[in-house]
DRENDO-1510 file (C-alpha; in Angstrom, 1 decimal, always signed):
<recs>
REC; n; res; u; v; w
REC; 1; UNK; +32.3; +74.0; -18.6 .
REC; 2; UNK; +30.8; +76.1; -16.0 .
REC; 3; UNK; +28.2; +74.3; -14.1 .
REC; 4; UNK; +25.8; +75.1; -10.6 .
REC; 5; UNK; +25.5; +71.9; -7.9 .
REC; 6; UNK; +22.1; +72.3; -8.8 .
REC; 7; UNK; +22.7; +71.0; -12.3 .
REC; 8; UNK; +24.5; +67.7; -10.5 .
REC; 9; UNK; +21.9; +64.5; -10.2 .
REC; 10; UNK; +21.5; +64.2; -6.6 .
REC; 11; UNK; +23.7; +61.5; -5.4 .
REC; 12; UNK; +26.3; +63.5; -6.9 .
REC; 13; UNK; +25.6; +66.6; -5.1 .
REC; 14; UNK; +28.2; +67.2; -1.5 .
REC; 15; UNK; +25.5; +67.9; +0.8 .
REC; 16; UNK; +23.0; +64.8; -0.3 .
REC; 17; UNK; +26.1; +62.3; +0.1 .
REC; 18; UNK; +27.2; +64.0; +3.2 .
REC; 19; UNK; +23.4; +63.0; +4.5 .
REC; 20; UNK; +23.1; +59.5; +2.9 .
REC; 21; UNK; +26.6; +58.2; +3.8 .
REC; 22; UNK; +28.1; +60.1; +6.0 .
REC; 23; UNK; +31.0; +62.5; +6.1 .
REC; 24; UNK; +33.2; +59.5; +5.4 .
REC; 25; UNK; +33.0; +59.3; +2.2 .
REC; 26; UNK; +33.5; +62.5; +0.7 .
REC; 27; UNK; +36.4; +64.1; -0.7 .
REC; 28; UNK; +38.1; +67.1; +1.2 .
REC; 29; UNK; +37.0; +69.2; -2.1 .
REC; 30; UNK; +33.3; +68.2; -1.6 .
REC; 31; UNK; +33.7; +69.0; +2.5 .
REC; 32; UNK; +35.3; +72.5; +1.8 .
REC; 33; UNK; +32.2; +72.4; -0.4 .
REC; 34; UNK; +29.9; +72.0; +2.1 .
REC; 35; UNK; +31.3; +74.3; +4.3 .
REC; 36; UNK; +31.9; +77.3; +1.5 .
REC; 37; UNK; +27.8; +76.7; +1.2 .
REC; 38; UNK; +28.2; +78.6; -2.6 .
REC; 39; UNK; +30.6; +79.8; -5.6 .
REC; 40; UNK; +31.0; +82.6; -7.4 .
REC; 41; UNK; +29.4; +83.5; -10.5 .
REC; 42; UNK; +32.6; +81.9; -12.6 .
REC; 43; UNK; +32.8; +79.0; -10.2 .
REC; 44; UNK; +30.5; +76.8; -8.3 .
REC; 45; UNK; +31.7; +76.0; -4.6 .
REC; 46; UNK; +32.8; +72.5; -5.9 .
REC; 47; UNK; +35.2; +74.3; -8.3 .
REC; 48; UNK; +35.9; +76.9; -5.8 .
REC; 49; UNK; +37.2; +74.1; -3.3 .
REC; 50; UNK; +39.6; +72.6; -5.7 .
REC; 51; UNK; +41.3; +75.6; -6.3 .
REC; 52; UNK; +41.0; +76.7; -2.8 .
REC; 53; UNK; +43.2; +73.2; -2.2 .
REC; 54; UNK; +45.5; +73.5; -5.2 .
REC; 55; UNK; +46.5; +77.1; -3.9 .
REC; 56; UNK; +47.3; +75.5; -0.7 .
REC; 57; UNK; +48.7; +72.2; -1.4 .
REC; 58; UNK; +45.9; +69.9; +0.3 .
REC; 59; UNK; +43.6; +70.3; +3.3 .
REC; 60; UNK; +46.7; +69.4; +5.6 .
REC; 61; UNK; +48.2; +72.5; +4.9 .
REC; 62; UNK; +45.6; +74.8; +5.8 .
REC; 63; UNK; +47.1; +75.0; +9.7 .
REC; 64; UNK; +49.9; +76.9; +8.2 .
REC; 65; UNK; +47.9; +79.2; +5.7 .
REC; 66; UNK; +46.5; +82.6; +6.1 .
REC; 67; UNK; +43.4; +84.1; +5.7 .
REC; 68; UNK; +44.7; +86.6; +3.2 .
REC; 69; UNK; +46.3; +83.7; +2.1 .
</recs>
């Protein structure tokens, strides 16, 4: 199901639990979030971030991935 942040309640939404508890707490998929700022119209930047991760094999591979990439 194809869904916007929007459409999340609020304490479910990245930004709103990066600003009540702190970057902490969040995922990496919910900081790439915050950091992509949107999606695409087939994916919202939540669902963007996971694949952005799966392609790469986890945030601690990015050092050694491309932009093209």
């Amino acid at each position: 199901m194809n869904y916007t942040i929007k459409e999340l309640e609020l304490n479910s939404r990245p930004r709103e639990r990066l600003k009540k508890y702190g970057s902490n707490v969040l995922s990496d998929e919910e900081l790439i979030a915050i950091l992509l700022r949107t999606g695409t119209k087939d994916n919202n930047a939540k669902s963007l971030a996971e694949s952005i991760l799966q392609k790469v094999g986890g945030v601690t591979n990015f050092n050694t991935t491309s932009l093209n990439d």
